[in-house]
C-alpha positions as CSV (number, residue, x, y, z in Angstrom):
1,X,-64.9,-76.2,3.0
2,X,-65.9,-76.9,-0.5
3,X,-63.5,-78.3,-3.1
4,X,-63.0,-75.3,-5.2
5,X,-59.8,-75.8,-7.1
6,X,-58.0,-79.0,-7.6
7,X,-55.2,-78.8,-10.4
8,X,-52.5,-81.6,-11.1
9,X,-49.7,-82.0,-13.6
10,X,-49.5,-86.0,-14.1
11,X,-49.0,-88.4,-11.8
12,X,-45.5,-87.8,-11.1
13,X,-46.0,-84.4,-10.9
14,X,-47.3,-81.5,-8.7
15,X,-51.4,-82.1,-6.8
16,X,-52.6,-78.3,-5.2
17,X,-55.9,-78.2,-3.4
18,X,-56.6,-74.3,-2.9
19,X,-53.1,-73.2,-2.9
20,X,-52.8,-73.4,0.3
21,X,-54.7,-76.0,2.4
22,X,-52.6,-78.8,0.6
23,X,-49.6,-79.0,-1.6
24,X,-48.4,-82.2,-3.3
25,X,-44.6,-81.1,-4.7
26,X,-44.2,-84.5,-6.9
27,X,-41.0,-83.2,-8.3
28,X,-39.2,-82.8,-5.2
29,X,-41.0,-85.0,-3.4
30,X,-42.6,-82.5,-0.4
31,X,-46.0,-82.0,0.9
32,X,-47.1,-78.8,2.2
33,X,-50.2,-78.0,4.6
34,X,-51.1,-74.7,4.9
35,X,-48.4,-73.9,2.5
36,X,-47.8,-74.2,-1.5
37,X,-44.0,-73.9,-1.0
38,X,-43.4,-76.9,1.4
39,X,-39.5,-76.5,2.7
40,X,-39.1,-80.4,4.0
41,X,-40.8,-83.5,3.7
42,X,-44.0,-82.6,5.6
43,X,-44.5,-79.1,6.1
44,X,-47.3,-77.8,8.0
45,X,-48.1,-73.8,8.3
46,X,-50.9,-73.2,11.2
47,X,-51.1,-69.4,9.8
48,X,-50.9,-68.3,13.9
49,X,-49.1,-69.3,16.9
50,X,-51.2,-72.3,18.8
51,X,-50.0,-75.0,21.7
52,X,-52.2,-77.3,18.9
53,X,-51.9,-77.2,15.4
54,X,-51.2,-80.6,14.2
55,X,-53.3,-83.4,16.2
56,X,-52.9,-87.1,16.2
57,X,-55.7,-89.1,17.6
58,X,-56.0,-92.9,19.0
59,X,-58.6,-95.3,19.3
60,X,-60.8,-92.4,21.1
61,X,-60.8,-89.3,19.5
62,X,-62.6,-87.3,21.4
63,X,-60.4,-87.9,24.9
64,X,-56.8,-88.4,24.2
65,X,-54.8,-86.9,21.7
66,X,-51.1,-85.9,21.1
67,X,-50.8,-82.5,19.8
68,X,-47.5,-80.1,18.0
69,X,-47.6,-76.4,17.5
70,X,-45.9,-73.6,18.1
71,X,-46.6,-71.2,21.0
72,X,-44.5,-67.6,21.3
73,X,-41.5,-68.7,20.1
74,X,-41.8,-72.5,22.0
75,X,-42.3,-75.8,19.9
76,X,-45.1,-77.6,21.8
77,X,-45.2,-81.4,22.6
78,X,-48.9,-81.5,24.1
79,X,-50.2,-85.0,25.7
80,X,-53.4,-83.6,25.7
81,X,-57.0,-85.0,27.1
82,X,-60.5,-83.9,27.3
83,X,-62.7,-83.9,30.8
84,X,-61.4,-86.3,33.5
85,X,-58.4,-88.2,31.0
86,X,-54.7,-87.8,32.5
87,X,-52.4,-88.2,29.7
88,X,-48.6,-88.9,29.8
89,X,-46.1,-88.3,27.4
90,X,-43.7,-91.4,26.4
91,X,-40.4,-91.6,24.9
92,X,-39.6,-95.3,23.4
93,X,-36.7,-96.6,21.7
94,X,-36.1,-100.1,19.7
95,X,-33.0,-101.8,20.5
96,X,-32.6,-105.2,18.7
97,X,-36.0,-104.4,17.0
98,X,-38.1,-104.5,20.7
99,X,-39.2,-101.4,21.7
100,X,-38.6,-100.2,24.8
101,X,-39.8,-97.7,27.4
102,X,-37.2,-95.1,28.6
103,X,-38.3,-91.7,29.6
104,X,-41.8,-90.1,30.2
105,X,-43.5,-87.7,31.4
106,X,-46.9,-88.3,33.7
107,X,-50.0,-86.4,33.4
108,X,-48.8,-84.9,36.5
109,X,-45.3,-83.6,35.1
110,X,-43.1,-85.4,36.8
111,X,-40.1,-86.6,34.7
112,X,-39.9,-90.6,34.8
113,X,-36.4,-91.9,33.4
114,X,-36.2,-95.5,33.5
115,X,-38.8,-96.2,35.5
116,X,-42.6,-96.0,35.3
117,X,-43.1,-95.4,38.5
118,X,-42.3,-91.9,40.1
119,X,-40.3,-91.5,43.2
120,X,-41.1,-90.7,46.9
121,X,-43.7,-88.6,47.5
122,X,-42.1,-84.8,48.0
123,X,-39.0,-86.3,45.8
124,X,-40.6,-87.3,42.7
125,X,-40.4,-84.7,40.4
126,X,-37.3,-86.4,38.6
127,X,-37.2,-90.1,39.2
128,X,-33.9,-92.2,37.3
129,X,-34.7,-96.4,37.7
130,X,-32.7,-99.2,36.4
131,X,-31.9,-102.7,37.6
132,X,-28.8,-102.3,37.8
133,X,-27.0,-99.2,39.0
134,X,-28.2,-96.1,38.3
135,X,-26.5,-92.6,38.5
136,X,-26.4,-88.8,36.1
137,X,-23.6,-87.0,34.7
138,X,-23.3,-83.5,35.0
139,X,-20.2,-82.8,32.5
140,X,-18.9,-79.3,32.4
141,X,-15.7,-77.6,31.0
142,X,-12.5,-78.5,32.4
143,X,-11.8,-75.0,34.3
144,X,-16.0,-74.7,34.9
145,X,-18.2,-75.9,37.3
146,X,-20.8,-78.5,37.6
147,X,-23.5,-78.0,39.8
148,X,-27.3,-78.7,41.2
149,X,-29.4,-75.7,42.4
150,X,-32.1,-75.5,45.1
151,X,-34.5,-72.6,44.3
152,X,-37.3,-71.0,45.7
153,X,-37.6,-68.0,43.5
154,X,-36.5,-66.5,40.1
155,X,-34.1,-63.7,40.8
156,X,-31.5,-62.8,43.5
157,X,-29.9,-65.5,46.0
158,X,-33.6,-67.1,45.6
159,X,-32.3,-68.8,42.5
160,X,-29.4,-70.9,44.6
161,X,-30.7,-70.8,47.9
162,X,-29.4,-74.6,48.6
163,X,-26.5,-75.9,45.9
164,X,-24.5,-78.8,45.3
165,X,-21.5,-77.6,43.1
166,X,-18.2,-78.9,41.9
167,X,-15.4,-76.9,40.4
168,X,-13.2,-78.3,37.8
169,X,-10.3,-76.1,37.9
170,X,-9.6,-76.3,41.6
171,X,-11.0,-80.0,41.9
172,X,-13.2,-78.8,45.1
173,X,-16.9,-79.6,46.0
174,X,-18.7,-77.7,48.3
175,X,-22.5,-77.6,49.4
176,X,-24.2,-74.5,50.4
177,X,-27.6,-73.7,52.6
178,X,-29.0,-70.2,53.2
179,X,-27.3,-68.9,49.5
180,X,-23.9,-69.4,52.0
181,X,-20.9,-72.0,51.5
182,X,-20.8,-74.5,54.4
183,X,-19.2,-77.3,53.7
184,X,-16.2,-78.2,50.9
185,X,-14.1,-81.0,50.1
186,X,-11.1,-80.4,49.1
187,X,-8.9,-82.0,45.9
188,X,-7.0,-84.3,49.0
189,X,-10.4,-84.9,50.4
190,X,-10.2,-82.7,53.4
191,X,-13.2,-81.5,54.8
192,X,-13.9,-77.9,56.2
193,X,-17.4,-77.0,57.3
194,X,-19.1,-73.7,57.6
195,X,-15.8,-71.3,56.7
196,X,-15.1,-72.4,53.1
197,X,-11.7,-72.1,54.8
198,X,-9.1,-74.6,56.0
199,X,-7.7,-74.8,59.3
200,X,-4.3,-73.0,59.9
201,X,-2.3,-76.6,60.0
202,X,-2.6,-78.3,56.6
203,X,-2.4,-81.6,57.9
204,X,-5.9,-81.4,59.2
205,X,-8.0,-83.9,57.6
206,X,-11.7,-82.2,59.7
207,X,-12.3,-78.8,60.9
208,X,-15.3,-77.9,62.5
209,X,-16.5,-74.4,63.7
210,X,-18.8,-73.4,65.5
211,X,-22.6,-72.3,64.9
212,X,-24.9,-69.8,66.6
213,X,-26.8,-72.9,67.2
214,X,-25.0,-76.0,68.3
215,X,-27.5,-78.6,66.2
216,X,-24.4,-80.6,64.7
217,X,-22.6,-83.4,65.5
218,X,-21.7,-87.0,65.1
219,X,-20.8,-89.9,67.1
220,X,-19.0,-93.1,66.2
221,X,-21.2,-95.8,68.3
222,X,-19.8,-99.1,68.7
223,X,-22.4,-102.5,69.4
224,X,-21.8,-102.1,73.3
225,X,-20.3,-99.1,75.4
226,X,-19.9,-95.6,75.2
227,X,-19.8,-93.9,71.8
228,X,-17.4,-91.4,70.8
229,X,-18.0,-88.3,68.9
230,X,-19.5,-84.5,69.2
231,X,-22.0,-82.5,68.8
232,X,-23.0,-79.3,70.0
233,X,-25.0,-80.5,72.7
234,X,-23.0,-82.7,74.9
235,X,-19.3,-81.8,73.4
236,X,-17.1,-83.9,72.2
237,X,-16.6,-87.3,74.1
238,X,-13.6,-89.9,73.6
239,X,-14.3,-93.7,75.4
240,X,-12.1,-96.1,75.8
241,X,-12.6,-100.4,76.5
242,X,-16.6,-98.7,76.8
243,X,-16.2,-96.1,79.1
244,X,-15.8,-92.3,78.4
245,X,-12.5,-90.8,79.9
246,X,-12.1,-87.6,78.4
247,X,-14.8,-84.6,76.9
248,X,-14.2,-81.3,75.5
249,X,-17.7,-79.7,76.5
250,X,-19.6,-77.2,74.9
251,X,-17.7,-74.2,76.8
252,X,-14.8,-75.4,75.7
253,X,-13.8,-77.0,78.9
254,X,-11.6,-80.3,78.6
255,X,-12.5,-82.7,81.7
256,X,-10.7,-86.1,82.0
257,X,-11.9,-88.6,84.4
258,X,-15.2,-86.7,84.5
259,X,-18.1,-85.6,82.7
260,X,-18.6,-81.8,83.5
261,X,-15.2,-80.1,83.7
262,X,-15.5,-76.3,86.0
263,X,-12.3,-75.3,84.5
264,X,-10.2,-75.0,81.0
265,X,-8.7,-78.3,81.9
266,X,-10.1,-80.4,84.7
267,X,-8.6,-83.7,86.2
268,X,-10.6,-86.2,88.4
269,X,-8.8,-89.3,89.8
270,X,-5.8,-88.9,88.8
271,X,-3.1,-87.0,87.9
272,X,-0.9,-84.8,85.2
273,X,2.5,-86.0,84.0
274,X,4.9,-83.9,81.7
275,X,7.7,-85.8,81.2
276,X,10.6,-84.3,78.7
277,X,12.0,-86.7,76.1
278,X,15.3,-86.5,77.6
279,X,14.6,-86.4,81.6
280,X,18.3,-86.4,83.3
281,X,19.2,-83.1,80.8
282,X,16.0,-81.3,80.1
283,X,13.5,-78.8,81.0
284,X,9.8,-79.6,81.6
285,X,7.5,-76.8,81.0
286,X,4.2,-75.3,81.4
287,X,3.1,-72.3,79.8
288,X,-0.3,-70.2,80.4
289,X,-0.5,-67.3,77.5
290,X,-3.0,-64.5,78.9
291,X,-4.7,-61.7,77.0
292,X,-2.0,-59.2,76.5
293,X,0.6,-61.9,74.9
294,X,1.9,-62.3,77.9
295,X,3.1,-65.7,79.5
296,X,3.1,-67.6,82.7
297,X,6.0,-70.7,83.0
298,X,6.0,-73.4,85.4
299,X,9.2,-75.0,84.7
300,X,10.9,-78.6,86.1
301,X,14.4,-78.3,85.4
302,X,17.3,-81.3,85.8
303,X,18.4,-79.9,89.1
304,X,15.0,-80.6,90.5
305,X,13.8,-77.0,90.7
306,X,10.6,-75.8,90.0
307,X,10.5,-72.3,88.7
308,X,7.8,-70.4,88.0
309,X,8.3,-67.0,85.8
310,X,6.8,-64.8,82.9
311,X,7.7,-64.2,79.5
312,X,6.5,-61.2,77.6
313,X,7.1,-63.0,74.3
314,X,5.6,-66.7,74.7
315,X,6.5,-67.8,71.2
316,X,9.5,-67.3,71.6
317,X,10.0,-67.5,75.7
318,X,11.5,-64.1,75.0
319,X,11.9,-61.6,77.9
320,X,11.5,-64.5,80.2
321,X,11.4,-63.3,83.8
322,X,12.1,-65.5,86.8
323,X,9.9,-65.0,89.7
324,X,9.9,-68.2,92.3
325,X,12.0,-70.7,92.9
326,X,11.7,-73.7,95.0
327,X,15.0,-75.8,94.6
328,X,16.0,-79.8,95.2
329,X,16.0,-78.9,99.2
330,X,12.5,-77.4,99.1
331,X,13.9,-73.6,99.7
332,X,11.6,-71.4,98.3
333,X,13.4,-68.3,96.6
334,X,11.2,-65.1,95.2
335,X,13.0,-63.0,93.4
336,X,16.4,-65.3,93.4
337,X,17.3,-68.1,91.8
338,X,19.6,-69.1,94.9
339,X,17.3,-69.0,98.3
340,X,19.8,-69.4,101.4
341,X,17.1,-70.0,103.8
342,X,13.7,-72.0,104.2
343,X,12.3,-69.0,102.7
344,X,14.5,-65.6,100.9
345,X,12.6,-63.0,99.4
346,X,15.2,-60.2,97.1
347,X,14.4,-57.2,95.3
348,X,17.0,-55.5,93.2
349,X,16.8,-51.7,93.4
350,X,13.3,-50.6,95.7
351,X,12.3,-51.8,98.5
352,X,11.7,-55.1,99.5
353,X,7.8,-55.5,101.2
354,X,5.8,-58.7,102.4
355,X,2.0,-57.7,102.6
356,X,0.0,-59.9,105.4
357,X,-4.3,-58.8,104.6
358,X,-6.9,-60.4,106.9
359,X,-10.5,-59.4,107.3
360,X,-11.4,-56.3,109.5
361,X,-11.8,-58.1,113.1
362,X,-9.1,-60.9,112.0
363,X,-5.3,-60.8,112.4
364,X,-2.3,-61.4,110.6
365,X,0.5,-63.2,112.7
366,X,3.7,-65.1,111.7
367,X,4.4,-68.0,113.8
368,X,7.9,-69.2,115.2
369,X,7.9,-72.9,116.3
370,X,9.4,-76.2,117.0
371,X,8.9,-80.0,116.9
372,X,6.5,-79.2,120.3
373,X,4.4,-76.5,119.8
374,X,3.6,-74.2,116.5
375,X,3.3,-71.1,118.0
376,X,6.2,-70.6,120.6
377,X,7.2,-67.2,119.1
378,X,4.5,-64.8,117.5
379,X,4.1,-61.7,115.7
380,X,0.4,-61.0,115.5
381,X,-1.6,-57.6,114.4
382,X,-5.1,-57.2,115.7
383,X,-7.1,-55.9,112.8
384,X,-9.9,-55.1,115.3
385,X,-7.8,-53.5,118.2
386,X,-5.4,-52.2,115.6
387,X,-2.5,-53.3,117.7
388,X,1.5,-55.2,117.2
389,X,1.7,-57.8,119.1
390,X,4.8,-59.7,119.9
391,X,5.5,-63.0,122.2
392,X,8.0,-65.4,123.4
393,X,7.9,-69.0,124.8
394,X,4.0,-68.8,124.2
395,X,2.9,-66.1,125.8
396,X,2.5,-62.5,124.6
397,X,5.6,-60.2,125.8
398,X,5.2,-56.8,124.1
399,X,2.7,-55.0,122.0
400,X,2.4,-51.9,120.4
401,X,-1.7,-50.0,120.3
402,X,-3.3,-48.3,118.1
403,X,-1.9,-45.1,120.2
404,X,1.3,-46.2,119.6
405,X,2.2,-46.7,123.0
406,X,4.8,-49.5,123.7
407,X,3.6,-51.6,126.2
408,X,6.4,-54.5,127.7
409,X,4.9,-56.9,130.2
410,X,1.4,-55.7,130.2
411,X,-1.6,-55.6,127.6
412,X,-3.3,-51.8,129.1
413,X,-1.6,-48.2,129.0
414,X,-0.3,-47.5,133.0
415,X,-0.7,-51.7,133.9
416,X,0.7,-53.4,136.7
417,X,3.3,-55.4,136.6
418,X,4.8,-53.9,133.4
419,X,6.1,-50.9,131.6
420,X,4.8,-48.4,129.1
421,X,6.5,-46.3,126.6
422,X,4.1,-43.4,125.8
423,X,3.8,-42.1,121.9
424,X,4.3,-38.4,123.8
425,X,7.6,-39.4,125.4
426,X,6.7,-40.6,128.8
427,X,7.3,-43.7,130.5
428,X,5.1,-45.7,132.6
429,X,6.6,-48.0,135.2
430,X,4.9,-48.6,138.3
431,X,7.1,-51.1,139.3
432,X,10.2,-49.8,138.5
433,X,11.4,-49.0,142.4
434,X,11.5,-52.5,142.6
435,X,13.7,-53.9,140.7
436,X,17.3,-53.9,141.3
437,X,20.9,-52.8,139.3
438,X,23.4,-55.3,139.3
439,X,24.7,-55.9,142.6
440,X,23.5,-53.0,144.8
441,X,21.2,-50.0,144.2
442,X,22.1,-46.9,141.8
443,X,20.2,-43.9,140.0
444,X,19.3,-44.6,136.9
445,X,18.7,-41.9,134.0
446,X,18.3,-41.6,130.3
447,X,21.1,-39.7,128.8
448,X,21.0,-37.0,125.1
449,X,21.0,-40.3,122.9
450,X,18.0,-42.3,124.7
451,X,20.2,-44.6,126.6
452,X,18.7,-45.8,129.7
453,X,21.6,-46.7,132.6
454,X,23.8,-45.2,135.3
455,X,26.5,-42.7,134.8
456,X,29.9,-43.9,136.6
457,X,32.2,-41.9,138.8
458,X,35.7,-43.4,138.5
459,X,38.4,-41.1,137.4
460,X,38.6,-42.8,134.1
461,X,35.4,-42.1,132.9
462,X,36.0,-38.7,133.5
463,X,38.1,-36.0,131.6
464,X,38.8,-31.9,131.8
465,X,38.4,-32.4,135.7
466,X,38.6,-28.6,137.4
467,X,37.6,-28.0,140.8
468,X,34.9,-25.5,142.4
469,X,35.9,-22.3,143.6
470,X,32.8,-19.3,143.8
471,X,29.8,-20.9,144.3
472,X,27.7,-18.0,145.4
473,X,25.6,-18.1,142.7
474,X,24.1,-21.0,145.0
475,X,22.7,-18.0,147.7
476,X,20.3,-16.4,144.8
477,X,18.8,-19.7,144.8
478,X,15.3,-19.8,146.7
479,X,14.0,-22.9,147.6
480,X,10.1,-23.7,147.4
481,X,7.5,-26.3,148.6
482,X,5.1,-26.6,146.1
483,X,2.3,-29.4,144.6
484,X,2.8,-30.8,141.2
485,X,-0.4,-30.5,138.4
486,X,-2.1,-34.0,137.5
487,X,-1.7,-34.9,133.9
488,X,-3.7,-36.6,131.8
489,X,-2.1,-40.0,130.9
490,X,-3.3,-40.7,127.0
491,X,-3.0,-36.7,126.4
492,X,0.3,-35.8,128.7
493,X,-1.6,-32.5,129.0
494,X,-1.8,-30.6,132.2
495,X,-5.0,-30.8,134.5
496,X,-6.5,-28.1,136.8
497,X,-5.7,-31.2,139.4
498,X,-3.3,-30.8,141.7
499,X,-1.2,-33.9,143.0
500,X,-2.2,-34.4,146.8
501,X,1.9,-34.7,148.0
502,X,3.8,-31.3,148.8
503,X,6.8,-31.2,147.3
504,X,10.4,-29.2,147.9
505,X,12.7,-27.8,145.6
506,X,13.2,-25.0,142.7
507,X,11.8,-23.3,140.2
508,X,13.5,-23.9,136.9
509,X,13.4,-20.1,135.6
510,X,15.0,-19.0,139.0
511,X,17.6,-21.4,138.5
512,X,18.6,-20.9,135.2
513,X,19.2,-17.0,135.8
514,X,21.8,-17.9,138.3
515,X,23.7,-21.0,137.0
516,X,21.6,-22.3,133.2
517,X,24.0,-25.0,133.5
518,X,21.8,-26.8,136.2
519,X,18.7,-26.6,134.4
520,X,18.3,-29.3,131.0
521,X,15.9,-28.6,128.1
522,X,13.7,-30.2,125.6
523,X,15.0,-29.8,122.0
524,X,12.1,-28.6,119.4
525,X,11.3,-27.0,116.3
526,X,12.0,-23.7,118.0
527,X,15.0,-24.3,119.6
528,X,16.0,-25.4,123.1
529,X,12.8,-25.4,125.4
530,X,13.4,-25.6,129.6
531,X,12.5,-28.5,131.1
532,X,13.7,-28.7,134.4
533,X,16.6,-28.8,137.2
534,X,18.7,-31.5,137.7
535,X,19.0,-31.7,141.3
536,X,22.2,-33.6,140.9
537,X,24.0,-31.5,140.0
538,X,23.5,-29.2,142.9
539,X,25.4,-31.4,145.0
540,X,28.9,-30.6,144.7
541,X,28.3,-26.6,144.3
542,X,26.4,-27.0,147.5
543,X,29.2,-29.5,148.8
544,X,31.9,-26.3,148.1
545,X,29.7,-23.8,149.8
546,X,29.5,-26.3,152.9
547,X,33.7,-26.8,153.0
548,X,33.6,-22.9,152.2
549,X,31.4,-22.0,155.1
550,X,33.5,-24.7,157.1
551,X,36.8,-23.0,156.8
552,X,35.1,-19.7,157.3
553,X,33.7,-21.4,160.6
554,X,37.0,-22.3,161.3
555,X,39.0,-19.2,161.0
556,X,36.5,-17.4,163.2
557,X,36.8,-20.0,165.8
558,X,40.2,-19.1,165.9
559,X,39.7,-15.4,166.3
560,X,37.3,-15.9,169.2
561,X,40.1,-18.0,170.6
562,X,42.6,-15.7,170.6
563,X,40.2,-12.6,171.6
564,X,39.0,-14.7,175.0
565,X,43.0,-15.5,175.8
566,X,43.6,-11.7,175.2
């Protein structure tokens, strides 16, 4: 550019070089480039927007430069070098007239405070040094927050995917992953993870929850033994004197004495004490809550009972129900708190039922028996011959089939040597001629009510006593030999068989058109059904007739008499 106009005033006054490129204000003491109205003590006007407009060069020139300007709306520090040159940016101050390095910024952008020498590699981007302690401040209002972001975008939850942030007003810090809350300390210095929430008792000083996946934990690890801690591999593990004696596992299973517990609570090699403060007065208890808010009791009391009940209400052991007692004698009561026997069973109102289930070809039996043998009395059901059994001084007595025939001294329908009770109403007893009465032979029968026994003769058994007078009812009477049918002994039908002995006697219909009183009859849903005669009862009208005939016999004897003397 050629020097075109140069105008001045004096020496203490104003020096212009083409308006513009240079002004020299000696009155207020302001230069101006780029400008002829300088506003401060160096002004400089670049006429556009550049990263570069004012440029100050070192001892090479053409490599390493540090450059101002002004860039869409951004003031521009520029630490600027040509071809291969890396160029950082230095911030100096002076204390006690030495100056001193204290902040810069490398050729590669990392932010050095302190220090010359950046951080580890992935952590270097902002590196504080000092030779003493080191530390930041992050001041913020009094009811604001303070915090450190973790970003890997510009909008959304991307801006704060990861955070480290304290809250003034509340006096909490929490740390966040995944744009979520997961961990916060609390003004008393409790520590919640995961929820942002505390645990419902307020005395907690840790609560943990749990994780879709179980990658957390800590131990405390002493210089020898077993450590103690959790995580959400192995549980949580408590050791004493270097040996591990109780673990809550990862199911939630607590096992003491061993390292896999099966169960809620598991106890190996040794064994479970609840002991109430007061023991000669109190009550110890055991309660099991289930699903529906019901409750389960196992109680101790100072009687030396053990109850066992439930309790609809097992906050407040409302509703509770006893169920089973056993008491200081070891009776066992169900259903009363006051067993009079080894074993009482009560039910208020219903019916009172004990259920005995065994598998299909199995049995159920109880047992009756004594210092010598287990098993001197027994009630026993067959599940596979579907049959009662019942026996005495070891040996089976009775049983009942699955016909329900009653079968006493013998185990098959008809046997010998016993007798059986058909379900149809007959009676099986092929022994039954031998046995004897009391002290000399009698007729036995089985009277209206089922009673089986002899019918006395005395007068005193006997009342409304009237004696015989026509009997000849008993000539319409015509007696038959005949063969009985065979019957069927599970059905109690009739066969076309006929039995091989010839029999004598009546027919019942005959008999009951001349005297019904000698017949007897089955009772059934139709009324009175004949049965048969009872030949018994024959006797004494056939006894009249005979003393009848008799005197007859007589009075004619005496007619001949006379007739022959005549």
């Amino acid at each position: 550019m050629g020097l075109t106009q140069i105008t001045t005033g004096g020496v203490d006054e104003n020096i212009n070089i083409d308006s513009n490129t240079l002004k020299v204000d000696g009155t207020n003491n302001l230069v101006g480039i780029g400008t002829s109205s300088p506003g401060t003590k160096l002004d400089i006007l670049g006429g556009s927007d550049a990263s570069v407009i004012v440029t100050v060069n070192g001892q090479d020139a053409s490599s390493e430069y540090l450059g101002l300007g002004i860039n869409a709306g951004a003031a521009v520090i520029t630490a600027g070098g040509n071809g291969s040159t890396s160029n950082a940016l230095v911030f100096k101050t002076a204390p006690s007239g030495t100056e001193t390095e204290r902040m810069r910024i490398d050729s590669s952008g990392r932010l050095l405070v302190g220090t010359t020498t950046e951080g580890v590699s992935g952590g270097d981007n902002f590196t504080i040094g000092a030779t003493n302690h080191a530390g930041m401040t992050i001041r913020s209002g009094t009811s604001n927050r303070g915090a450190i972001y973790f970003s890997d975008g510009t909008s959304g939850n991307a801006e704060y995917r990861g955070y480290i942030e304290y809250d003034q007003s509340a006096d909490y810090m929490r740390f966040g992953t995944g744009a979520a809350e997961r961990i916060r300390i609390d003004s008393s210095g409790m520590v919640d993870f995961q929820t942002g929430i505390f645990g419902d008792n307020p005395s907690d000083n840790f609560t943990l929850n749990g994780r879709t996946q179980p990658h957390y934990g800590f131990n405390l690890v002493p210089e020898t033994g077993v450590p103690v801690g959790f995580s959400g591999y192995r549980g949580i593990a408590f050791a004493t004197n270097g040996s591990e004696r109780m673990r809550i596992d990862s199911l939630g299973n607590v096992g003491v004495g061993l390292t896999s517990p099966a169960s809620k609570l598991h106890v190996k090699g040794g064994s479970l004490t609840v002991e109430h403060a007061t023991p000669s007065t109190g009550t110890c208890q055991l309660n099991i809550n289930s699903e529906n808010n019901s409750q389960v009791t196992l109680t101790y009391d100072d009687q030396g009972s053990i109850v066992f009940g439930t309790a609809s209400t097992p906050a407040t052991q409302a509703g509770f129900s006893e169920k089973i007692r056993i008491d200081s004698s070891g009776r066992v009561g169900i259903g009363t708190d006051n067993p009079g026997q080894q074993l009482t069973i009560k039910k208020t109102g219903g019916q009172t039922q004990v259920s005995l289930i065994s598998d299909t070809n199995e049995s159920c039996a109880i047992y009756f028996g004594d210092t010598a043998s287990t098993n001197r009395g027994v009630v026993l059901y067959d599940q596979g011959q579907d049959s009662l059994q019942f026996s005495t001084a070891g040996s089976e007595r009775m049983r009942i089939d699955s016909s329900g025939n009653v079968l006493i001294g013998t185990t098959s329908v008809g046997g010998s040597g016993g007798t059986t009770l058909r379900a149809n109403g007959l009676i099986a007893a092929p022994a039954v001629y031998s046995v004897g009465l009391s002290a000399s032979p009698r007729d036995a029968f089985i009277d209206q009510n089922g009673e089986f026994g002899y019918v006395p003769s005395i007068r005193e058994a006997k009342t409304n006593i009237q004696v015989q007078n026509n009997v000849d009812w008993l000539y319409q009477l015509e007696p038959v030999t005949f063969n009985y049918k065979a019957k069927d002994r599970e059905t109690g039908e009739y066969t076309g068989t006929a039995e091989a002995e010839l029999e004598y006697g009546l027919i019942a219909e005959d008999v009951e058109a001349a005297c019904p009183d000698l017949c007897f009859y089955d009772q059934t849903d139709n009324g009175p059904e004949l049965r048969g005669v009872s030949y018994k009862k024959l006797i004494t009208p056939m006894l009249k007739a005979l003393q009848d005939a008799r005197a007859e016999i007589e009075t004619l004897k005496t007619k001949v008499a006379a007739l022959e003397a005549g």
